[in-house]
C-alpha positions, -999 to 999 in steps of 0.1 A, spaced: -706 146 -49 -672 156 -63 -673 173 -103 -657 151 -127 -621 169 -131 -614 183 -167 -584 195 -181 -572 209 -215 -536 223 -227 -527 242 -251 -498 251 -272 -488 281 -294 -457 287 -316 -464 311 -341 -440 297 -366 -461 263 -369 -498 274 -360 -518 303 -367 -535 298 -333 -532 277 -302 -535 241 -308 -549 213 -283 -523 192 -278 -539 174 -246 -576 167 -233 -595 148 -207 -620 142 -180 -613 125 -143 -581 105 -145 -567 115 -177 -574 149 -169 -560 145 -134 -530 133 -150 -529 163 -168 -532 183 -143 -503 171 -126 -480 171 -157 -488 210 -161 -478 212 -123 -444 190 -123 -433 212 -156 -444 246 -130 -469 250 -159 -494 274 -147 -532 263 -146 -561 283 -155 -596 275 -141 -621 280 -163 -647 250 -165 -671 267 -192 -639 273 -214 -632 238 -207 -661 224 -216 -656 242 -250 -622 234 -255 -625 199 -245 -650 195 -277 -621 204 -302 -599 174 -315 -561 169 -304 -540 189 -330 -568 210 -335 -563 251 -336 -591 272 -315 -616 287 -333 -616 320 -338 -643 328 -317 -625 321 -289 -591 339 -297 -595 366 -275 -606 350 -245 -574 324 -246 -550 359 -257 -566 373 -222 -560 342 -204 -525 340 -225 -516 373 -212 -528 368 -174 -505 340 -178 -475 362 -191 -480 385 -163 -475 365 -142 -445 348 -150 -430 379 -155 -439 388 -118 -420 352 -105 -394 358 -121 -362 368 -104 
């Protein structure tokens, strides 16, 4: 049996929020959808179900906790890196 796909996204602009907000959230279609937004916008994915399960718990609009800022400023950062590496 196939898991149930779950996605979350988040945002950060440190001129509005003091932390990353969820701005999107969902299980099997929705988060499917999501999922391929975050890929049409070359929006890189990170896989992560046990954060996902956490995250998916929060409310849209709703700033991380602050238990869980340095895990999302490590995956933040992986995230960075990279880009940095694709681009030309």
């Amino acid at each position: 049996m196939k898991k149930e796909q779950k996605a979350v996204a988040l945002q950060y602009d440190a001129q509005i929020n003091n932390a990353p907000t969820v701005i999107a959230k969902g299980k099997g279609r929705l988060a499917e959808k999501i999922i391929e937004m975050a890929e049409q916008k070359k929006i890189h994915i990170h896989h992560d179900e046990s954060l996902a399960n956490i995250l998916l718990q929060l409310d849209i609009l709703e700033e991380i906790p602050s238990e869980l800022y340095q895990i999302i400023a490590q995956v933040f950062m992986f995230i960075y890196e990279l880009d940095q590496k694709n681009k030309p």
